[in-house]
PyMOL commands that place a pseudoatom at each C-alpha (Angstrom):
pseudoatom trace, name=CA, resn=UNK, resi=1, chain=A, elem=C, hetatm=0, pos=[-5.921, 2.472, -33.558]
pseudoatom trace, name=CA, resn=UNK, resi=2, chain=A, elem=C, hetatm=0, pos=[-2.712, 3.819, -35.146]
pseudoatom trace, name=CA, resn=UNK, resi=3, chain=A, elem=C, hetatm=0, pos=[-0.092, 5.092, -32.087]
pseudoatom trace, name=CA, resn=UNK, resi=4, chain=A, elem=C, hetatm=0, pos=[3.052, 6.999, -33.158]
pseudoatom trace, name=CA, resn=UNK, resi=5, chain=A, elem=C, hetatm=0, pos=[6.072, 5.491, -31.949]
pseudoatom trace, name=CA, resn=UNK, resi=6, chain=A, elem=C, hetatm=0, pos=[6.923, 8.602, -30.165]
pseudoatom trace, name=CA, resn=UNK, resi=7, chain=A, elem=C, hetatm=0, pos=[3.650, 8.261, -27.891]
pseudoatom trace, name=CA, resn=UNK, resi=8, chain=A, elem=C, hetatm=0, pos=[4.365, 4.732, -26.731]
pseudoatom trace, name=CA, resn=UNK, resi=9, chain=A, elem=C, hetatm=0, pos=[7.889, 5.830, -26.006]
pseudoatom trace, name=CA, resn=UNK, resi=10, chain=A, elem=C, hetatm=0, pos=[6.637, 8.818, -23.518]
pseudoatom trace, name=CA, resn=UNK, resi=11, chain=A, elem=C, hetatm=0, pos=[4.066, 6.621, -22.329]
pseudoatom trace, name=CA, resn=UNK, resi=12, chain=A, elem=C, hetatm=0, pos=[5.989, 3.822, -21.412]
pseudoatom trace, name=CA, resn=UNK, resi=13, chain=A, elem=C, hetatm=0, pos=[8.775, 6.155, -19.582]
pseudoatom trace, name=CA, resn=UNK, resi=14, chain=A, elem=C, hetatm=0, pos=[5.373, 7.668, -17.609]
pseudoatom trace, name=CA, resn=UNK, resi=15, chain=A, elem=C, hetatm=0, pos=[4.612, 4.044, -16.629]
pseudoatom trace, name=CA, resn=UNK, resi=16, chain=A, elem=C, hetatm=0, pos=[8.389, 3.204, -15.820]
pseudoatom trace, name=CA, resn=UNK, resi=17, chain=A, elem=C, hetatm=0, pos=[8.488, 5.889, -13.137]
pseudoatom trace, name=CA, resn=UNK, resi=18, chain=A, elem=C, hetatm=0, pos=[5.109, 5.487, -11.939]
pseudoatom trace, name=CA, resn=UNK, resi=19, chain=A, elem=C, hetatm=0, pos=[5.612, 1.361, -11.215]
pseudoatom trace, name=CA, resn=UNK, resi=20, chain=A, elem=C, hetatm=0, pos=[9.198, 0.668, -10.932]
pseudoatom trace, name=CA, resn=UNK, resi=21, chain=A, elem=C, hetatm=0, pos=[10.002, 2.783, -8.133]
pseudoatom trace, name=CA, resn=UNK, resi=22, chain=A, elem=C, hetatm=0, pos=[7.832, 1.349, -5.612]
pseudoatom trace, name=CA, resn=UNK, resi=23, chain=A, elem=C, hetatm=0, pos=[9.487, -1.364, -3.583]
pseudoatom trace, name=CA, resn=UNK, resi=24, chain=A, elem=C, hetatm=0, pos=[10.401, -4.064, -5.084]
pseudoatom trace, name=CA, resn=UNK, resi=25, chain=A, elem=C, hetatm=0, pos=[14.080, -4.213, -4.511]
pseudoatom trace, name=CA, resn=UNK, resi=26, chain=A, elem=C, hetatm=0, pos=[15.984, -4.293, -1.409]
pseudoatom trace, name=CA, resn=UNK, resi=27, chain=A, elem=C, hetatm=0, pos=[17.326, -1.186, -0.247]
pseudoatom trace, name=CA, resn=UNK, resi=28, chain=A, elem=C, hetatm=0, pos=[17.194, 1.072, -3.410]
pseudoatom trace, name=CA, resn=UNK, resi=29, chain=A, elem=C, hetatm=0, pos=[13.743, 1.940, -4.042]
pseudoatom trace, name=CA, resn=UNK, resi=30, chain=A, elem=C, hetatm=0, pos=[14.565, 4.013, -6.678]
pseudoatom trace, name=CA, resn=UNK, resi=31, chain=A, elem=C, hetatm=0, pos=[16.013, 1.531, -9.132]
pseudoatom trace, name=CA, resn=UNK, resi=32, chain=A, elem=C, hetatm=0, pos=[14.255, -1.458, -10.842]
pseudoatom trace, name=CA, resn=UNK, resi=33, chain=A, elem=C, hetatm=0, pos=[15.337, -4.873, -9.817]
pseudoatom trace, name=CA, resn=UNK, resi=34, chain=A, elem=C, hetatm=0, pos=[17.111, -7.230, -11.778]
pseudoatom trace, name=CA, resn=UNK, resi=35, chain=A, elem=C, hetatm=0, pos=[15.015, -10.195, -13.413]
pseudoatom trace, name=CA, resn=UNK, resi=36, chain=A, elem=C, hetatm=0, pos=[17.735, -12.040, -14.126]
pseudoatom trace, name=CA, resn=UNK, resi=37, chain=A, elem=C, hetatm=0, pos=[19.083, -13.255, -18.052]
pseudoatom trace, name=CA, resn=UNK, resi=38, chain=A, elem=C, hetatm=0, pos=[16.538, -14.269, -20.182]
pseudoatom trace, name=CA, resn=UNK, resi=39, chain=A, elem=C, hetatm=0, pos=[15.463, -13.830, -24.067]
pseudoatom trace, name=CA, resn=UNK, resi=40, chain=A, elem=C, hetatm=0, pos=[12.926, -10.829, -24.461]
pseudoatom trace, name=CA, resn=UNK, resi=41, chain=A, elem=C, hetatm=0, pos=[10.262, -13.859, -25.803]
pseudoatom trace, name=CA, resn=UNK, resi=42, chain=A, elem=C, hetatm=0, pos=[10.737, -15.798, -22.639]
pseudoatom trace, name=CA, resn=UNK, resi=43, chain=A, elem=C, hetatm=0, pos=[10.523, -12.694, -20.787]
pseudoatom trace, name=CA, resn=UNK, resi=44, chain=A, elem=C, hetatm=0, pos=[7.212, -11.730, -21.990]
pseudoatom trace, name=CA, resn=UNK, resi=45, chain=A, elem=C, hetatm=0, pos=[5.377, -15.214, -22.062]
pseudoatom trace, name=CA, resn=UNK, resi=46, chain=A, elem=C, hetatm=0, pos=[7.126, -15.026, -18.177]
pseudoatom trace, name=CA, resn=UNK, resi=47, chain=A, elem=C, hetatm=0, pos=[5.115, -11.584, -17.378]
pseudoatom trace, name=CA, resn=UNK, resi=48, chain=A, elem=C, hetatm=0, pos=[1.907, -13.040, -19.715]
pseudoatom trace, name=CA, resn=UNK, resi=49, chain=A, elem=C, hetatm=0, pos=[1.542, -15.351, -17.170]
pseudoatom trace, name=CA, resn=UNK, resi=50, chain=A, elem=C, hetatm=0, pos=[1.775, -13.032, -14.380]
pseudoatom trace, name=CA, resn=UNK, resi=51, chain=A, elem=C, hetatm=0, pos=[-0.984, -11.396, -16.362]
pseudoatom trace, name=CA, resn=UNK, resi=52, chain=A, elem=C, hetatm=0, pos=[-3.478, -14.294, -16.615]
pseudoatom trace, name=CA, resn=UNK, resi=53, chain=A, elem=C, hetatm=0, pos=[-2.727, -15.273, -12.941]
pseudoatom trace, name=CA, resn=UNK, resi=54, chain=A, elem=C, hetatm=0, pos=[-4.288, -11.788, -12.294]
pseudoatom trace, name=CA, resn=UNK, resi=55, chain=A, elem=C, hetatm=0, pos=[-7.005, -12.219, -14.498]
pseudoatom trace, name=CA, resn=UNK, resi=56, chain=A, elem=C, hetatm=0, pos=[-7.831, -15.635, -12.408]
pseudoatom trace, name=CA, resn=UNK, resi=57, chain=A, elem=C, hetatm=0, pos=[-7.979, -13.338, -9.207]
pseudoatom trace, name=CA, resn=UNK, resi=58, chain=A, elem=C, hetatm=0, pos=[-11.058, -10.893, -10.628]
pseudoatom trace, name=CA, resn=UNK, resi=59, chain=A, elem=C, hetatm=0, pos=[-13.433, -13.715, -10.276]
pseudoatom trace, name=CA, resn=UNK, resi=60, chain=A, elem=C, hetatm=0, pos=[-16.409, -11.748, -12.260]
pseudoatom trace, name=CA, resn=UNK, resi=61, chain=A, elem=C, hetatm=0, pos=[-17.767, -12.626, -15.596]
pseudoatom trace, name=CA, resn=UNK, resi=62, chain=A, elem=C, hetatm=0, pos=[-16.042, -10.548, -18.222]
pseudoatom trace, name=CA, resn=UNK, resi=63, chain=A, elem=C, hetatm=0, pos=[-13.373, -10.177, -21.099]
pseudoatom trace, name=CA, resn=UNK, resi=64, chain=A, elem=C, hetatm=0, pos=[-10.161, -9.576, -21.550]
pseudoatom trace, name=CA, resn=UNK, resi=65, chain=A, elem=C, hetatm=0, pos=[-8.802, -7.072, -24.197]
pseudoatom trace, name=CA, resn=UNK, resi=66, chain=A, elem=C, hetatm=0, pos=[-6.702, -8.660, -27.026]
pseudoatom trace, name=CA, resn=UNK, resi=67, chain=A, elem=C, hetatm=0, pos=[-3.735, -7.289, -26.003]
pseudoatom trace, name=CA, resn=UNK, resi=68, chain=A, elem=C, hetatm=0, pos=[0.281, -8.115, -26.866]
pseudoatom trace, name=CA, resn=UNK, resi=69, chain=A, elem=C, hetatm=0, pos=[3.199, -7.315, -24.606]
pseudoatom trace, name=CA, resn=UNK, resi=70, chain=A, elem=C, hetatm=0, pos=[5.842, -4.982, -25.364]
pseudoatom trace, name=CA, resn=UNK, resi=71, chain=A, elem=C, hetatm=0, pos=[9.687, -4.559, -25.093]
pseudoatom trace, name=CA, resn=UNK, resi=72, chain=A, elem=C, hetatm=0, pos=[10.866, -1.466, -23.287]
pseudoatom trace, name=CA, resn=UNK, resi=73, chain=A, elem=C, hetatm=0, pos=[14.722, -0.284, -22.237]
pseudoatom trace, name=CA, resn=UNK, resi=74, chain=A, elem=C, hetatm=0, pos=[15.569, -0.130, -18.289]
pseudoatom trace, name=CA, resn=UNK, resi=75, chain=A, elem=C, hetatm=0, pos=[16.277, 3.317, -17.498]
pseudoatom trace, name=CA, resn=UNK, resi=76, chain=A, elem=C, hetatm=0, pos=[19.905, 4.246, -17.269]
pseudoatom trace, name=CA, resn=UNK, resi=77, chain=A, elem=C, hetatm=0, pos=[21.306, 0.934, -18.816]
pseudoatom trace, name=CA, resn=UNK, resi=78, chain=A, elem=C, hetatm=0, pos=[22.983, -0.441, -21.908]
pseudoatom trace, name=CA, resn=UNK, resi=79, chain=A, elem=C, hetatm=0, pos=[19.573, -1.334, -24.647]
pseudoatom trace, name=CA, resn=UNK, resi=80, chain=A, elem=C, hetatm=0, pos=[21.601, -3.539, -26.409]
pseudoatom trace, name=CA, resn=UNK, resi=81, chain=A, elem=C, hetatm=0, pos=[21.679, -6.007, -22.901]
pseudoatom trace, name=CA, resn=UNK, resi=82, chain=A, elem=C, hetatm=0, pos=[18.905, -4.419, -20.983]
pseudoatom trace, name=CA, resn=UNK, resi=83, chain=A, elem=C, hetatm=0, pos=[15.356, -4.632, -21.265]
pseudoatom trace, name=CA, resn=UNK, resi=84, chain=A, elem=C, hetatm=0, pos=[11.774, -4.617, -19.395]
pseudoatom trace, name=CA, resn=UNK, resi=85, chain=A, elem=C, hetatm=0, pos=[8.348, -6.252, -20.645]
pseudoatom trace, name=CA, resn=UNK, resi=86, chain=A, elem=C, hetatm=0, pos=[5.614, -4.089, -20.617]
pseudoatom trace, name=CA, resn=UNK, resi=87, chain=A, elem=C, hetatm=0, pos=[2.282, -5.528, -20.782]
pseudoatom trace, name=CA, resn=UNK, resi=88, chain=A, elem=C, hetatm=0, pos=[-0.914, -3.613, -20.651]
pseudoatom trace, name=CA, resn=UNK, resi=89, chain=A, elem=C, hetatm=0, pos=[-4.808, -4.886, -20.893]
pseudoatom trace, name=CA, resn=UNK, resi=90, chain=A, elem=C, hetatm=0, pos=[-7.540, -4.508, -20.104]
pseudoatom trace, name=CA, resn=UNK, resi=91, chain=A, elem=C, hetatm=0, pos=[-10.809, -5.996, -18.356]
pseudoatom trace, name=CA, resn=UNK, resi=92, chain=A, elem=C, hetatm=0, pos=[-14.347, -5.657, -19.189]
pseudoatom trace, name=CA, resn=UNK, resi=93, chain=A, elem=C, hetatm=0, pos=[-16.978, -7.067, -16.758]
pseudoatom trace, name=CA, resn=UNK, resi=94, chain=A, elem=C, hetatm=0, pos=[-19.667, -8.388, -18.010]
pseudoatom trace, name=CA, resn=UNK, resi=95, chain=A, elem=C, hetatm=0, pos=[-21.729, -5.951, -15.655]
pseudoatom trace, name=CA, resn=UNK, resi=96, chain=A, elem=C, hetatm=0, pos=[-20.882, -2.740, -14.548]
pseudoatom trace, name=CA, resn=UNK, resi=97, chain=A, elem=C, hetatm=0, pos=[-21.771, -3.218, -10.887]
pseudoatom trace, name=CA, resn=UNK, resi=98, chain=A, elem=C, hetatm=0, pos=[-19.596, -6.269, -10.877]
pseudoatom trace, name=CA, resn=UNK, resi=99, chain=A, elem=C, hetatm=0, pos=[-15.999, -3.448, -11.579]
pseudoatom trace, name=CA, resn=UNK, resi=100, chain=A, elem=C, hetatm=0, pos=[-16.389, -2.830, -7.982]
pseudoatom trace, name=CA, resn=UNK, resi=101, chain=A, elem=C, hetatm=0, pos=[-16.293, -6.490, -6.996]
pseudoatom trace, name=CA, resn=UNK, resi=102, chain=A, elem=C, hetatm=0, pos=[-13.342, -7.364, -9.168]
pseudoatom trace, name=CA, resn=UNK, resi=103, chain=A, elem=C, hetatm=0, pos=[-11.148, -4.261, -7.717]
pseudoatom trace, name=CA, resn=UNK, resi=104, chain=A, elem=C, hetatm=0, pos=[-12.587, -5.382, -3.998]
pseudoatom trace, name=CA, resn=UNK, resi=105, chain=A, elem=C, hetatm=0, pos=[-11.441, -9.091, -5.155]
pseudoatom trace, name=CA, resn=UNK, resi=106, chain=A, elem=C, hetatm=0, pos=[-7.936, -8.167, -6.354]
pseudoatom trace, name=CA, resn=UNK, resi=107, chain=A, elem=C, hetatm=0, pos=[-7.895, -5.787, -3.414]
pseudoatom trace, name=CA, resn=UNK, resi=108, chain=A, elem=C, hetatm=0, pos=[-7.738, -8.899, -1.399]
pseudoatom trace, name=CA, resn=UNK, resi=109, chain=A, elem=C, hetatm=0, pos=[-6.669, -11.831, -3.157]
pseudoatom trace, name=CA, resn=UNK, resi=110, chain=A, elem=C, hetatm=0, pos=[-3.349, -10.155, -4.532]
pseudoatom trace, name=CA, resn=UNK, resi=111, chain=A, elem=C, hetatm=0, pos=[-1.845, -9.331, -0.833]
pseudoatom trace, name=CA, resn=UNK, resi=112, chain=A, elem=C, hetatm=0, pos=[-2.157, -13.514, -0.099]
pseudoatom trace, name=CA, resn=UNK, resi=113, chain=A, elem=C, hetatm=0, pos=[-0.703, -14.608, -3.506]
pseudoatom trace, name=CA, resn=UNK, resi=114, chain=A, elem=C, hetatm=0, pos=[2.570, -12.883, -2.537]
pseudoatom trace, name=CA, resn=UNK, resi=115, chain=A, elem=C, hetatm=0, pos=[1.697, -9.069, -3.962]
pseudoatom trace, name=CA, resn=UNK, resi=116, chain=A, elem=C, hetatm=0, pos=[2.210, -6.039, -1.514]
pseudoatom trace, name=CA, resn=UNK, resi=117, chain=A, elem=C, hetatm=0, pos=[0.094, -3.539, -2.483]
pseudoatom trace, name=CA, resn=UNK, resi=118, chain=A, elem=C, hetatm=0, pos=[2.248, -0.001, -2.269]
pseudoatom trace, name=CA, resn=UNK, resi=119, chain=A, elem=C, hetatm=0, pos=[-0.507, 2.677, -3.292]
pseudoatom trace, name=CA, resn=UNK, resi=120, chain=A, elem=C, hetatm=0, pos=[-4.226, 2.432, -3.094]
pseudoatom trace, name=CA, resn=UNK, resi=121, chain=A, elem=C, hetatm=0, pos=[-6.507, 5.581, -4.007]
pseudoatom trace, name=CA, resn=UNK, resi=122, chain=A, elem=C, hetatm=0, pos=[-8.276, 7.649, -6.263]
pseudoatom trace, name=CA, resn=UNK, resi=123, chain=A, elem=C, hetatm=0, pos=[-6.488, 9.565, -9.005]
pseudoatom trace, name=CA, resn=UNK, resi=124, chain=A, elem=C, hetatm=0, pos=[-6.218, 13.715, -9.755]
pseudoatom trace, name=CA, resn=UNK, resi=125, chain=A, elem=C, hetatm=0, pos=[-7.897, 13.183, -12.970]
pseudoatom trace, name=CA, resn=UNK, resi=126, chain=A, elem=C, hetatm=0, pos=[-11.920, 14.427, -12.955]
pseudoatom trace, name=CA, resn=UNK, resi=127, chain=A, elem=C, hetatm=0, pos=[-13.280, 11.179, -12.387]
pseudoatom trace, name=CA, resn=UNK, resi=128, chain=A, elem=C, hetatm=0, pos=[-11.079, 9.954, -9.650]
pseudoatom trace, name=CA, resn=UNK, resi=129, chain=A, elem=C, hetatm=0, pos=[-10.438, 6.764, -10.578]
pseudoatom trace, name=CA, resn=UNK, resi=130, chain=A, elem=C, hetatm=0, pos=[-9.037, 4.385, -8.223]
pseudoatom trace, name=CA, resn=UNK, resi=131, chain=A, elem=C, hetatm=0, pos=[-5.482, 3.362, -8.488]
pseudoatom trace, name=CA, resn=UNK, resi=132, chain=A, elem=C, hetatm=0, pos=[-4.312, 0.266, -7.128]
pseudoatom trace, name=CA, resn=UNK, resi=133, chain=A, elem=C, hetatm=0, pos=[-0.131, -0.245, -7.353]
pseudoatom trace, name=CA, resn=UNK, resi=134, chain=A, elem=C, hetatm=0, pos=[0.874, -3.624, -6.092]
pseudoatom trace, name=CA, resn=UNK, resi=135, chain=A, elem=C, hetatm=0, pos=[4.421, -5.150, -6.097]
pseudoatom trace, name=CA, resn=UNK, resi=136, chain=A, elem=C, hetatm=0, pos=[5.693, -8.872, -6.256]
pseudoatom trace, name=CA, resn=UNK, resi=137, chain=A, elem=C, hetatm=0, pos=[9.264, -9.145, -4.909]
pseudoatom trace, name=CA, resn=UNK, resi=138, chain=A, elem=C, hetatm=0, pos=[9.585, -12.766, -5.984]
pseudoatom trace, name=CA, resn=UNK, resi=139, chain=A, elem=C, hetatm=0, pos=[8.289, -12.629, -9.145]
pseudoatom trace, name=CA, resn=UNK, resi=140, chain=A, elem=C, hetatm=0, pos=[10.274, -9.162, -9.877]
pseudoatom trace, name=CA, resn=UNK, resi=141, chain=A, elem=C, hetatm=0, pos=[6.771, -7.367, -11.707]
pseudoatom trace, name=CA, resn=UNK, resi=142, chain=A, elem=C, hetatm=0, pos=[4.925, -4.416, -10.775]
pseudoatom trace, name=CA, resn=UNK, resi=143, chain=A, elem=C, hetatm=0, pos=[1.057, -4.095, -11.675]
pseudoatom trace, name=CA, resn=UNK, resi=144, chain=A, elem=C, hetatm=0, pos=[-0.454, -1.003, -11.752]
pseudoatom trace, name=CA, resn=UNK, resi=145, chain=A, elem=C, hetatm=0, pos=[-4.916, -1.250, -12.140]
pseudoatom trace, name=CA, resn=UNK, resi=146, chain=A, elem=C, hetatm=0, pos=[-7.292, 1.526, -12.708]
pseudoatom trace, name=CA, resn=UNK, resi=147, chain=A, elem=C, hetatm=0, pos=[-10.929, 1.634, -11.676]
pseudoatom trace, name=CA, resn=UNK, resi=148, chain=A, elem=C, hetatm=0, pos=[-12.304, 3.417, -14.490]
pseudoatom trace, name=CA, resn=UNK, resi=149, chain=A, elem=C, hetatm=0, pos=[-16.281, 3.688, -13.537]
pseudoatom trace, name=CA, resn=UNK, resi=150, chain=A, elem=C, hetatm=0, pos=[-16.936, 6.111, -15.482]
pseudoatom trace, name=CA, resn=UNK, resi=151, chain=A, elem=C, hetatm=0, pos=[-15.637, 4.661, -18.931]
pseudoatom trace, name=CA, resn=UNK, resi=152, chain=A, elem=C, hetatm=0, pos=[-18.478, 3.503, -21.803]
pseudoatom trace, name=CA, resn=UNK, resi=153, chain=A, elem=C, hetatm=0, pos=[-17.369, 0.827, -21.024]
pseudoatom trace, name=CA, resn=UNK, resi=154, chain=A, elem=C, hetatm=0, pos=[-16.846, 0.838, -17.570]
pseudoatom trace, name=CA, resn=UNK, resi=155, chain=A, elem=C, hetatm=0, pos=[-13.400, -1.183, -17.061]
pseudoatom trace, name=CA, resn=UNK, resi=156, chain=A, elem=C, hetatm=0, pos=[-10.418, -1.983, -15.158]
pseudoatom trace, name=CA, resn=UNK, resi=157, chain=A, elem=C, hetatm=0, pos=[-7.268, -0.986, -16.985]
pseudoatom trace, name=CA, resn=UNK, resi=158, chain=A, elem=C, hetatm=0, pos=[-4.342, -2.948, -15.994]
pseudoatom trace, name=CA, resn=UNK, resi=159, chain=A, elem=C, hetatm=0, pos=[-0.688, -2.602, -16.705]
pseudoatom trace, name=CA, resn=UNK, resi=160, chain=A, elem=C, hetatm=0, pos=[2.130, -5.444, -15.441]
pseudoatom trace, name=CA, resn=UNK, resi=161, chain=A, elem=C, hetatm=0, pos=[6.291, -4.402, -15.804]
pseudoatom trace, name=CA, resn=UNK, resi=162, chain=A, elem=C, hetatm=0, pos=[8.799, -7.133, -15.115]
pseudoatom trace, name=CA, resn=UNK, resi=163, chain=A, elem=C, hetatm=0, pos=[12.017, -6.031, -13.342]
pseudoatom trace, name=CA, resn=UNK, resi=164, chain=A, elem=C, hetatm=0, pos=[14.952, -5.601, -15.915]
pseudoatom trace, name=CA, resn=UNK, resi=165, chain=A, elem=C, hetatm=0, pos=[16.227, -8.822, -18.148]
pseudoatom trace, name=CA, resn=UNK, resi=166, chain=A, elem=C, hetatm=0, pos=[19.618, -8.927, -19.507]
pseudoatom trace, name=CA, resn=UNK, resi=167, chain=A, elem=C, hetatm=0, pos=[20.043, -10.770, -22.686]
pseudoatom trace, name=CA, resn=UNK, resi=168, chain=A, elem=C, hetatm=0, pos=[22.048, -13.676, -22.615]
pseudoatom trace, name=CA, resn=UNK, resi=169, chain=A, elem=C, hetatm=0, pos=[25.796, -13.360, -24.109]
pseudoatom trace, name=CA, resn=UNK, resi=170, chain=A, elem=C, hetatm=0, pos=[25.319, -14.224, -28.241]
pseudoatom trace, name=CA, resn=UNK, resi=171, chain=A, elem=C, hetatm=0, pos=[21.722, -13.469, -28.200]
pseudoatom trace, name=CA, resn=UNK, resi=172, chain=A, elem=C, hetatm=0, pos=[19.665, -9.870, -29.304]
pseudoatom trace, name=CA, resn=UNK, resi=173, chain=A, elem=C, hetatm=0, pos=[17.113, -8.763, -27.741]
pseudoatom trace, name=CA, resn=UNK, resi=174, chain=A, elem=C, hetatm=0, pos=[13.653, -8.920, -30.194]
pseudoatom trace, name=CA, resn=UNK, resi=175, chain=A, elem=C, hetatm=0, pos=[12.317, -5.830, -29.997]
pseudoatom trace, name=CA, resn=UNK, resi=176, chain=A, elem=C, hetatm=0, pos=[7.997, -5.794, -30.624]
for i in range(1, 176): cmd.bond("trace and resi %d" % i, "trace and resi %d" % (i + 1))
show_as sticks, trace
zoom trace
């Protein structure tokens, strides 16, 4: 699948506003914590994992999509020294009646592994998928998942954002 650059971009701003300004800083909900300095590689292997420790929540037999994080700016600061990891994938269970017991699972098992779920419902669009928005303070990430039942394939689409790295003094910040 070939996406213009100029797609991504307005996507990833849609995500930014729809994850980041739930609550996971103190006092400003409006801005997206700090992650603290690290190199953008570090960064995403850091929110990969956060990714895989979801995956080990679903509990259903499935796949994951091949999927490869991205780098993204933080809203209002310097790119050169800012940045966020985006990194969206998806899951495919290996039977459709099992997508309802992996969003029941993570429903449950992401509130006792230090997540705080912020928004749980079904969407505007026709098929009113259910939207699950969950925040981990200590690990600064946001992870958005979609119920999507009525996808061929039926799937959950899930999207994790760290809080905002700065690069440390010396270094760039790899941009892919």
């Amino acid at each position: 699948m070939n996406i213009r650059p100029s797609a991504l971009a307005l996507a990833a701003a849609v995500l930014l506003v729809t994850l980041t300004g739930c609550s996971m800083t103190e006092g400003n909900s409006d801005s997206v914590p700090f992650s603290g300095t690290s190199t953008s590689s570090d960064a995403a292997d850091a929110t990969e994992r956060v990714s895989s420790g979801i995956y080990d929540l679903i509990g259903v037999k499935g796949r994951a999509s091949e999927s490869y994080s991205t780098v993204m700016g933080c809203s209002g600061k310097d790119t050169g020294k800012y940045f966020q990891i985006l990194h969206p994938w998806s899951f495919y269970p290996a039977s459709a009646s099992d997508l309802d017991v992996a969003m029941e699972r993570l429903k449950e098992e992401l509130p006792k592994r230090g997540w705080k779920i912020v928004d749980y419902g079904p969407d505007t669009s026709k098929n009113k998928n259910i939207r699950m928005t969950a925040d981990n303070d200590e690990k600064k990430v946001s992870t958005r998942i979609i119920k999507m039942s009525k996808n061929d394939p039926p799937k959950l689409s899930l999207d994790v954002v760290s809080g905002c790295y700065k690069i440390p003094d010396g270094q760039e910040i790899e941009r892919f």
